[in-house]
Rosetta silent file (secondary structure, phi, psi, omega in degrees, C-alpha in Angstrom):
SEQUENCE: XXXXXXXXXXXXXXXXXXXXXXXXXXXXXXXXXXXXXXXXXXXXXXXXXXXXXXXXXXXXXXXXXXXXXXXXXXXXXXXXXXXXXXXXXXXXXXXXXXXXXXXXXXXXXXXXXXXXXXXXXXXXXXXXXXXXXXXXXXXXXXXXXXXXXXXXXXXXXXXXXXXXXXXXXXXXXXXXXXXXXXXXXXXXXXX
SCORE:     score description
SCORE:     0.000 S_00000001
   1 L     0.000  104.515  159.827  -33.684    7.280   10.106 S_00000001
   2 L   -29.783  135.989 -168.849  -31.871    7.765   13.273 S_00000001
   3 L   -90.346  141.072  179.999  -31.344   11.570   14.619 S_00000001
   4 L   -47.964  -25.830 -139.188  -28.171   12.996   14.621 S_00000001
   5 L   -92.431  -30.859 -127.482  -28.283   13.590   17.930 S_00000001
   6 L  -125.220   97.501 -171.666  -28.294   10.172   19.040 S_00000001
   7 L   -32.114  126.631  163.657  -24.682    7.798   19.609 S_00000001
   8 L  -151.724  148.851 -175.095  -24.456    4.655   16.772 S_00000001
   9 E   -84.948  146.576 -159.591  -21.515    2.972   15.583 S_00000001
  10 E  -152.779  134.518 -163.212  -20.055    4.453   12.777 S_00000001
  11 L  -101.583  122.269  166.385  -17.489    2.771   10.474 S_00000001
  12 L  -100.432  121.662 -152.507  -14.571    4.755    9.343 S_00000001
  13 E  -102.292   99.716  171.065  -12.478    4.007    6.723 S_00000001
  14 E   -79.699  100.535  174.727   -8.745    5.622    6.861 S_00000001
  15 E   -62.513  149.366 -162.900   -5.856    5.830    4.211 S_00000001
  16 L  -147.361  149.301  150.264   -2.381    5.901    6.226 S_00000001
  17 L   -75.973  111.739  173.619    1.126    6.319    5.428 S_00000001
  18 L   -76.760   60.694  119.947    2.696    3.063    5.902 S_00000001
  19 L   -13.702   91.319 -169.883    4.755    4.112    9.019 S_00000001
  20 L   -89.888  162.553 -151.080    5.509    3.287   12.288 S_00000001
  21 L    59.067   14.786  136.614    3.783    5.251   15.044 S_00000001
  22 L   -50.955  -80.694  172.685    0.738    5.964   12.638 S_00000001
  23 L   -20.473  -65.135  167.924   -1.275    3.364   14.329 S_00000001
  24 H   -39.650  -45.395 -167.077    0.042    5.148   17.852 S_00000001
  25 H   -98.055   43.652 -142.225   -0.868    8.549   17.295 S_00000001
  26 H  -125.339  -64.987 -170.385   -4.180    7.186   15.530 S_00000001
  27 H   -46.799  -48.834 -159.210   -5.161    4.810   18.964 S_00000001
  28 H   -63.768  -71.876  171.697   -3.948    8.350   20.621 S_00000001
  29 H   -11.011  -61.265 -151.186   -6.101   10.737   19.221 S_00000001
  30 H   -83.438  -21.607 -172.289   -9.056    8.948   19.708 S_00000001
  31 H   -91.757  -15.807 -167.576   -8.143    7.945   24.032 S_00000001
  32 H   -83.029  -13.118 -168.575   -6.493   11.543   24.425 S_00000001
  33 L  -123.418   -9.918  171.350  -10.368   12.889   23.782 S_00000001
  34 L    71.514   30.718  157.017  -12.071    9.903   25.445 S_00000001
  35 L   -80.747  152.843  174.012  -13.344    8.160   22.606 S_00000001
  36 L  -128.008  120.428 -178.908  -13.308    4.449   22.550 S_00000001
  37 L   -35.321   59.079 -154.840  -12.486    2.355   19.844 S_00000001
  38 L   -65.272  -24.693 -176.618  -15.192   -0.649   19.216 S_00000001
  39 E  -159.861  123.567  147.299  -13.256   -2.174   16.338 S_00000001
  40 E  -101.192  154.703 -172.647   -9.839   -1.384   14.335 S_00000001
  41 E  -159.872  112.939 -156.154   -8.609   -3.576   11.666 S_00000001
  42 L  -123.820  150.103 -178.977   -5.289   -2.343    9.969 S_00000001
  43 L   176.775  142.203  177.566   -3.634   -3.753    6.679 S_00000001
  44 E   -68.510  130.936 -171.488   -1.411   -2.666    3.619 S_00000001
  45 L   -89.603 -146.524  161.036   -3.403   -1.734    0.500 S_00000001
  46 L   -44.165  -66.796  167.971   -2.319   -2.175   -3.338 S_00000001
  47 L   -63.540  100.558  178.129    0.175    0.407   -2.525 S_00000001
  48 L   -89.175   47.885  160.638    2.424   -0.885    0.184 S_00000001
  49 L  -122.473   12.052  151.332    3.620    2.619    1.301 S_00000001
  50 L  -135.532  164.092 -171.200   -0.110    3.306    2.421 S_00000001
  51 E  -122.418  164.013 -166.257   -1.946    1.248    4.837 S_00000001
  52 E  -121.988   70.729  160.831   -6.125    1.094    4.910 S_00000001
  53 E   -91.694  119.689 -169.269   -7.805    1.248    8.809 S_00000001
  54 E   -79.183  129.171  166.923  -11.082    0.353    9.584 S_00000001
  55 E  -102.645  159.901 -176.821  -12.474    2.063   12.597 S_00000001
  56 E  -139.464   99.711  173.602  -15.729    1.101   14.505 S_00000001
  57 E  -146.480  159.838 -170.173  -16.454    3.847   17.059 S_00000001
  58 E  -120.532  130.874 -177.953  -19.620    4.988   18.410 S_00000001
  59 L  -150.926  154.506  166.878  -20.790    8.293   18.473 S_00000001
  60 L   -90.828 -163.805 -149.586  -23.583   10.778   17.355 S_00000001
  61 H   -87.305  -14.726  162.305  -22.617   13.332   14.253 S_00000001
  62 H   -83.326  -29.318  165.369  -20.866   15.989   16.110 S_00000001
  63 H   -50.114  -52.171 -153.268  -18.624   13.313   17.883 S_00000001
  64 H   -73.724  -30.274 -158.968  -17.720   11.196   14.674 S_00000001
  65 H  -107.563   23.022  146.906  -17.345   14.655   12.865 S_00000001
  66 H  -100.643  -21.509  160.877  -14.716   16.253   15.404 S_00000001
  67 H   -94.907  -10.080  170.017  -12.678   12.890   15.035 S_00000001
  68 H   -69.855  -11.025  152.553  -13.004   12.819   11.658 S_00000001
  69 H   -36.099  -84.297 -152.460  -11.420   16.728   12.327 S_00000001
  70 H   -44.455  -58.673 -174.823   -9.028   15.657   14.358 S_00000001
  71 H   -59.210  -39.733  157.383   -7.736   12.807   11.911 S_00000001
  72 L   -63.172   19.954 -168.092   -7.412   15.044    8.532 S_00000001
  73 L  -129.184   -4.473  163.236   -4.876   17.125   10.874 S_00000001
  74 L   -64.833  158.125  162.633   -2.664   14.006   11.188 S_00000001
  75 L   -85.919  -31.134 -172.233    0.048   14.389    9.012 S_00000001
  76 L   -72.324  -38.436 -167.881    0.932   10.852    8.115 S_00000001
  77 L   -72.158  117.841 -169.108   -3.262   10.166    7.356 S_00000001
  78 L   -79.154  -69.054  172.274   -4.030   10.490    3.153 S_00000001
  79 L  -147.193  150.124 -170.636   -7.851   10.342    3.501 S_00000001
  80 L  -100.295  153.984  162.538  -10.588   10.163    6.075 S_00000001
  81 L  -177.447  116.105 -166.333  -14.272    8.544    4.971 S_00000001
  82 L  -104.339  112.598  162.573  -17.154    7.433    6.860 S_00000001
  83 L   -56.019   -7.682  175.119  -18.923    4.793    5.155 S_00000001
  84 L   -62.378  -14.221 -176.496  -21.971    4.152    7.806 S_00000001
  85 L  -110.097  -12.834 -176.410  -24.190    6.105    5.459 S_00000001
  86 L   -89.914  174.617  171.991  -22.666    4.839    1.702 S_00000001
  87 L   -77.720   76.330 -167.196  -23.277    1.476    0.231 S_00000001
  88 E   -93.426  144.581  162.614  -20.747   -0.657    1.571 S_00000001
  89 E   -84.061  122.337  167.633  -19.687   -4.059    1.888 S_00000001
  90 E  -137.760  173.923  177.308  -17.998   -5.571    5.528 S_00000001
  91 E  -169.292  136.698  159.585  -17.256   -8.810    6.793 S_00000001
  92 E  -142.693 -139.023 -130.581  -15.274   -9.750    9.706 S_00000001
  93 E  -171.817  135.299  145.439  -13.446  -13.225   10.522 S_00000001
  94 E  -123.248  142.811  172.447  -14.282  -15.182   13.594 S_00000001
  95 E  -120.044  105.702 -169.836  -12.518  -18.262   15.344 S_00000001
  96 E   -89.482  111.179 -177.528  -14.525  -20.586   17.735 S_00000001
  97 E  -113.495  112.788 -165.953  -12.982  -23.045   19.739 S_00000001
  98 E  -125.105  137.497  170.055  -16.133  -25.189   20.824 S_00000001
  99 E   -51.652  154.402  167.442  -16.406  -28.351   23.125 S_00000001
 100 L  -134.639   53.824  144.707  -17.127  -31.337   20.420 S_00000001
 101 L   -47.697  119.477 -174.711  -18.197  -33.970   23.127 S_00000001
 102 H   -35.120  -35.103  173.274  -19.617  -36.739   21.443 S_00000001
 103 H   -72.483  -13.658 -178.918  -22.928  -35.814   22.037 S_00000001
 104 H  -108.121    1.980  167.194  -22.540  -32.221   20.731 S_00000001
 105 H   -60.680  -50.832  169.032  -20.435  -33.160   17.917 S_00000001
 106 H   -48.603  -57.963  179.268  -23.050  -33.152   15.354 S_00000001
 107 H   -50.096  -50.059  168.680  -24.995  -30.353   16.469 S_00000001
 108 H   -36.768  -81.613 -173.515  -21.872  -28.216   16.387 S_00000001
 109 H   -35.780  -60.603  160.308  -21.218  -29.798   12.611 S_00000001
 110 H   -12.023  -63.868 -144.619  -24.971  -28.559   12.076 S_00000001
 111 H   -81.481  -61.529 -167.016  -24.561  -25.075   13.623 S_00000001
 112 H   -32.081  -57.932 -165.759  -20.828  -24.927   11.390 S_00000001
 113 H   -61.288  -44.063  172.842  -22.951  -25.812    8.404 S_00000001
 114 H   -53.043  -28.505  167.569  -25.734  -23.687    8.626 S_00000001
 115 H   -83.698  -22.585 -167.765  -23.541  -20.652    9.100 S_00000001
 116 L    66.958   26.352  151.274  -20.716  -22.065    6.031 S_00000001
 117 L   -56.508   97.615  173.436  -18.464  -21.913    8.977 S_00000001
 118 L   -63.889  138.729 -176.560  -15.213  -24.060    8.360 S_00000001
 119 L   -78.802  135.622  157.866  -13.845  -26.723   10.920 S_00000001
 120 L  -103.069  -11.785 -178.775  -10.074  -25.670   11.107 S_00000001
 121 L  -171.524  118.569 -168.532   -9.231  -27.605   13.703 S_00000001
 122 E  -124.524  133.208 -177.319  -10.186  -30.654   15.475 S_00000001
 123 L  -120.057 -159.536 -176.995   -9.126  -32.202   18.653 S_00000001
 124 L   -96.222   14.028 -176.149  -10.629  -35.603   20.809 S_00000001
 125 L  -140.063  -15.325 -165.215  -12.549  -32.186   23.025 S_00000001
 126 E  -147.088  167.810  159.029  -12.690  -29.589   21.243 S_00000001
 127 E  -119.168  155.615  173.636  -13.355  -28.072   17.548 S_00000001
 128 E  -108.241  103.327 -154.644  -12.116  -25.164   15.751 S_00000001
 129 E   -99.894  179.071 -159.657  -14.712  -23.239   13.393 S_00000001
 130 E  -147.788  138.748  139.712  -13.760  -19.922   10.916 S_00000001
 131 E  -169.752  153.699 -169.046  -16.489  -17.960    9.785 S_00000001
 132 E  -123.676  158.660  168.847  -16.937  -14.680    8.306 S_00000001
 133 E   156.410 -158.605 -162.874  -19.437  -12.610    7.731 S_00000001
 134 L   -86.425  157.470  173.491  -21.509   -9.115    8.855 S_00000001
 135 H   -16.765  -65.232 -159.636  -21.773   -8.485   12.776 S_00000001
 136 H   -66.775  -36.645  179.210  -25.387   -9.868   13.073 S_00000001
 137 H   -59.541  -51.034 -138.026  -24.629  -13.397   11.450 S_00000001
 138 H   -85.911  -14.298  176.363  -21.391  -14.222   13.255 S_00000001
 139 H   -64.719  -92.201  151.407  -23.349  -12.684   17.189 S_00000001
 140 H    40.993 -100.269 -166.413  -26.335  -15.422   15.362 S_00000001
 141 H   -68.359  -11.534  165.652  -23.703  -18.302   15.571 S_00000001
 142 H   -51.767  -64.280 -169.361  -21.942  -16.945   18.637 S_00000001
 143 H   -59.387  -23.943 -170.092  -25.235  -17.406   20.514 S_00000001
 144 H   -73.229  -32.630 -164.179  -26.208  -20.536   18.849 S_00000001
 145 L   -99.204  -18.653 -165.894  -23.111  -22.068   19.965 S_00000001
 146 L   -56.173  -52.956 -174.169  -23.106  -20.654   23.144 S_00000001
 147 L   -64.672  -47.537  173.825  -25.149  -23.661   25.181 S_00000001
 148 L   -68.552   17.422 -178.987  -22.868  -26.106   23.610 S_00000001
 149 L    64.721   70.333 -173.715  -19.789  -24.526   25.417 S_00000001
 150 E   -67.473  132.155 -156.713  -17.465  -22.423   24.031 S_00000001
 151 E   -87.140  -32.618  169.889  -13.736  -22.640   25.022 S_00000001
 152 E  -172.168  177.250 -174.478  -12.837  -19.465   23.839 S_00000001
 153 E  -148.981  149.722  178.095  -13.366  -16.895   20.581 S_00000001
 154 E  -152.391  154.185 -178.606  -11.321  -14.545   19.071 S_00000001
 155 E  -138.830  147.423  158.155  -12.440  -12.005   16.261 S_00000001
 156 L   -63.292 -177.578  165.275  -10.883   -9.584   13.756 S_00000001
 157 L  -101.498 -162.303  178.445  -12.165   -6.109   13.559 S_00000001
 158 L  -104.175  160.319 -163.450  -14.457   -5.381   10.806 S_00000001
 159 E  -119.401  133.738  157.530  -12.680   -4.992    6.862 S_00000001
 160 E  -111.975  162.604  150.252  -15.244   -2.582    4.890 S_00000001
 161 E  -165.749  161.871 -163.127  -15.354   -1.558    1.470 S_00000001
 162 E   -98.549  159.799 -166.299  -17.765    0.716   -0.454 S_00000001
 163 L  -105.051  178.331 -146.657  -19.541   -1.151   -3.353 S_00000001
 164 L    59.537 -173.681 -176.375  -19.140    0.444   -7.002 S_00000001
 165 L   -99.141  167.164 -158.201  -16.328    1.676   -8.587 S_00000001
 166 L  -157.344  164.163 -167.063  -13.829    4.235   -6.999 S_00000001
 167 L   -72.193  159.172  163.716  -10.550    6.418   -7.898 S_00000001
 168 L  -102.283  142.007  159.354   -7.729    4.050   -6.758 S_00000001
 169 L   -39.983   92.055 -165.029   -5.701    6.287   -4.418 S_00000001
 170 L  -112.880  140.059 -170.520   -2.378    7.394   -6.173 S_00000001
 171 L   -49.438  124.003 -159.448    0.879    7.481   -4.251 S_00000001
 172 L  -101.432  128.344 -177.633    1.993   11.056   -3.886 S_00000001
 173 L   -99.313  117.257 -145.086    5.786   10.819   -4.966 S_00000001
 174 L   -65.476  139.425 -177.792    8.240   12.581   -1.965 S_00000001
 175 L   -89.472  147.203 -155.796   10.024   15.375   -3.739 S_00000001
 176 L   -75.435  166.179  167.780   13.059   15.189   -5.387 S_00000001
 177 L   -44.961  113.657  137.032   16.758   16.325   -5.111 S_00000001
 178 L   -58.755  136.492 -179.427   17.225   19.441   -7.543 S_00000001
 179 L   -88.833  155.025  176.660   20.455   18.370   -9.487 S_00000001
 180 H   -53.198  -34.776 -162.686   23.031   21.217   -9.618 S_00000001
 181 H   -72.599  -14.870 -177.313   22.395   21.325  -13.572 S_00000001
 182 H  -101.956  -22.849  173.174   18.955   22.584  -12.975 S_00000001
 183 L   -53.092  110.773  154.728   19.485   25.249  -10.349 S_00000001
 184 L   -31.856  -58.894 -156.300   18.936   28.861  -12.725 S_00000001
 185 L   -97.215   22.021  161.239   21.690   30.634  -10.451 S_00000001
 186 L   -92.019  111.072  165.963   24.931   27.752  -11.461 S_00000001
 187 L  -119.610  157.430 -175.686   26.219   29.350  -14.393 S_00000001
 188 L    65.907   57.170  169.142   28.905   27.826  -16.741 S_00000001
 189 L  -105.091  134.407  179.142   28.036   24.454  -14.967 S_00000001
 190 L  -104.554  136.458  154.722   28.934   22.090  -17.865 S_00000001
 191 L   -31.846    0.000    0.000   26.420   19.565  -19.331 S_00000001
């Protein structure tokens, strides 16, 4: 069991107001204190008036639990929760653009298969694989792929979710107009 004491990446899962400049003063928070972000991943939940962001930052337990501070004191932010210690699910989405030179086509097809990577795109030089999955597989097939020349990569951030079941998250509805007929001090207001 790792000591508190001691920096690890630690995945945070944030409910949002769907809003612009959430994301801004979110990014802010964490650079105005000289934290650094390893992975965000932002996206509208069931509710599209809140948004879900995954954070990846690394810290030991008094860092993550002054930005986790800092972040219930947003106003726009619904709930904070760090998931590195719960039962969780993640996965996150890579895209490989790898030489396919005839001699390295197969092995490439190989490496794709072995991972359940999909070709998405194929050219007469190069191929394009998709695969998802947790950190340690998709570094795995980075490296694997690596000798056979990779033209370039691009990744998502990581998507989490905690396994079992959970409250769904109910919209808090912005409060209404009092109509004149309900104001106590309108009298002889007719019906």
């Amino acid at each position: 069991m790792p000591n508190g004491n001691d920096p690890r990446k630690h995945t945070i899962a944030v409910l949002v107001e769907n809003k612009f400049g959430v994301l801004s003063r979110v990014a802010g928070l964490f650079s105005a204190r000289g934290y650094n972000i390893e992975s965000m991943s932002v996206g509208e939940t069931l509710d599209p008036s809140v948004s879900r962001m995954t954070l990846v930052v690394r810290g030991d337990e008094f860092v993550i639990e002054q930005v986790t501070k800092q972040l219930h004191k947003l106003i726009d932010v619904i709930k904070v929760t760090d998931l590195t210690d719960e039962s969780h699910v993640e996965r996150e989405l890579v895209l490989i653009r790898v030489n396919a030179e005839p001699s390295n086509r197969a092995e490439v097809l190989r490496t794709a298969d072995i991972f359940r990577a999909r070709v998405v795109d194929v050219t007469a030089v190069s191929f394009v694989l998709e695969a998802t999955g947790d950190e340690g597989k998709l570094e795995a097939l980075i490296e694997l792929l690596r000798p056979l020349g990779i033209q370039e990569l691009v990744r998502t951030g990581k998507v989490v979710i905690a396994r079992g079941p959970k409250a769904r998250v109910r919209r808090v509805e912005p409060p209404r107009k009092p109509r004149v007929a309900d104001d106590p001090k309108v009298v002889g207001f007719a019906d």
